[in-house]
C-alpha positions in Angstrom: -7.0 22.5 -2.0 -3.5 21.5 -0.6 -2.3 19.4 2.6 -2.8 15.6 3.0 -4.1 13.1 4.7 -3.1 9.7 6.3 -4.8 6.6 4.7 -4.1 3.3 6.8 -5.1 -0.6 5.9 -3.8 -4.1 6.5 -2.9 -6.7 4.1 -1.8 -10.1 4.5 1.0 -12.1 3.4 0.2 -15.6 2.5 2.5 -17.9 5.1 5.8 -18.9 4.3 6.0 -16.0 1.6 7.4 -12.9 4.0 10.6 -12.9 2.1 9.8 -13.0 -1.1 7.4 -10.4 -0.4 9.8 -8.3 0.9 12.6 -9.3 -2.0 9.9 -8.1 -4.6 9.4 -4.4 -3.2 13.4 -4.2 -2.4 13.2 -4.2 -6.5 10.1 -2.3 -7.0 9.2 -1.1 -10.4 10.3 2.8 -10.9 7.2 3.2 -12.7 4.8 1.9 -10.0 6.8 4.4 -8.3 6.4 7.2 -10.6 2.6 6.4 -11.2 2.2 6.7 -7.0 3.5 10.3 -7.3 1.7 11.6 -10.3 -1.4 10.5 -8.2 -0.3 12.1 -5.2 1.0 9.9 -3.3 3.7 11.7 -1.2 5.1 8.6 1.5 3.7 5.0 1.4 5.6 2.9 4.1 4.3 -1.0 4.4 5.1 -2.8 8.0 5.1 -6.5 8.6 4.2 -8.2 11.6 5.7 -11.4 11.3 4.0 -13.5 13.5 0.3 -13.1 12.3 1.7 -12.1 8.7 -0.1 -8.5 8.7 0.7 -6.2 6.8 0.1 -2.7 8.0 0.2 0.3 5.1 0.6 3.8 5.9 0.3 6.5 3.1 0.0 10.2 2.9 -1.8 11.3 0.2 -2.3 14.9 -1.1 -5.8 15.8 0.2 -8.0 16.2 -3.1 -6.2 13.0 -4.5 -8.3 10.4 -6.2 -6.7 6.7 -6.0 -9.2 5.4 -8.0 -7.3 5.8 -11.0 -4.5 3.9 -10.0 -6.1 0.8 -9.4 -6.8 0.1 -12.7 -3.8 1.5 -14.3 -2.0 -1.1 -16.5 1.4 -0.4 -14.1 -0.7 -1.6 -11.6 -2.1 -3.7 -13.0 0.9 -6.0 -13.6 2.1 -5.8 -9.9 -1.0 -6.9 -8.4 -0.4 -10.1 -11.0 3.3 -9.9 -9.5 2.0 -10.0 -6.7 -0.9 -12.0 -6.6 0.7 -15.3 -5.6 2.1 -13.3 -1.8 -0.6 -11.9 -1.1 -3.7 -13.2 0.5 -6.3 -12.4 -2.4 -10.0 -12.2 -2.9 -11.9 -12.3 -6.2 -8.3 -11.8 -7.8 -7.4 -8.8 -5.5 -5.8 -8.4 -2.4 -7.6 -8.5 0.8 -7.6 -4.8 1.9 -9.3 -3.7 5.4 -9.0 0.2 6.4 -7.9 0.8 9.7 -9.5 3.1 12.4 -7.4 5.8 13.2 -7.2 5.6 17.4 -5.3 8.3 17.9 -2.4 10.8 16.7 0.0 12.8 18.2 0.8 16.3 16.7 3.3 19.0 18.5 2.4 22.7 18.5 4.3 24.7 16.1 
């Protein structure tokens, strides 16, 4: 099957950490990078808002992509111990909530 679809959540950023959350994915790895696209991810954009420490995560995926994989890949593995001590966490993973999708805008043409 081929198109894609939008997949939306929020993180947190533990306080006080915003920078050097942002200073670790100014130098992210090339082969979490490489590992996002062999999975079909096609654009993954993260957005902070700074004064409740949300982080909001927008990815297109192809449409008959499985992520499952990539969570327990050894690649990503390491980053979410990179990671682990900027992120809110439970049970030694990050705190991940989907987002409802409220509306979307989308020309003709």
């Amino acid at each position: 099957m081929t198109g894609q679809r939008a997949e939306v959540f929020a993180l947190r950023v533990q306080p006080g950490r915003e920078e050097e959350y942002l200073a670790r994915h100014s130098a992210i790895w090339p082969e979490l990078e490489q590992l996002f696209f062999a999975n079909g991810i096609r654009r993954y954009e993260i957005h902070l808002h700074r004064e409740t420490g949300l982080l909001f995560a927008f990815r297109l995926v192809d449409i008959d992509a499985d992520l499952g994989a990539i969570m327990d890949h050894p690649v990503m593995q390491r980053w979410r111990v990179h990671m682990a001590d900027v992120l809110v966490q439970d049970d030694g993973r990050p705190v991940r909530e989907l987002l409802e999708r409220m509306y979307v805008f989308n020309p003709p043409g």
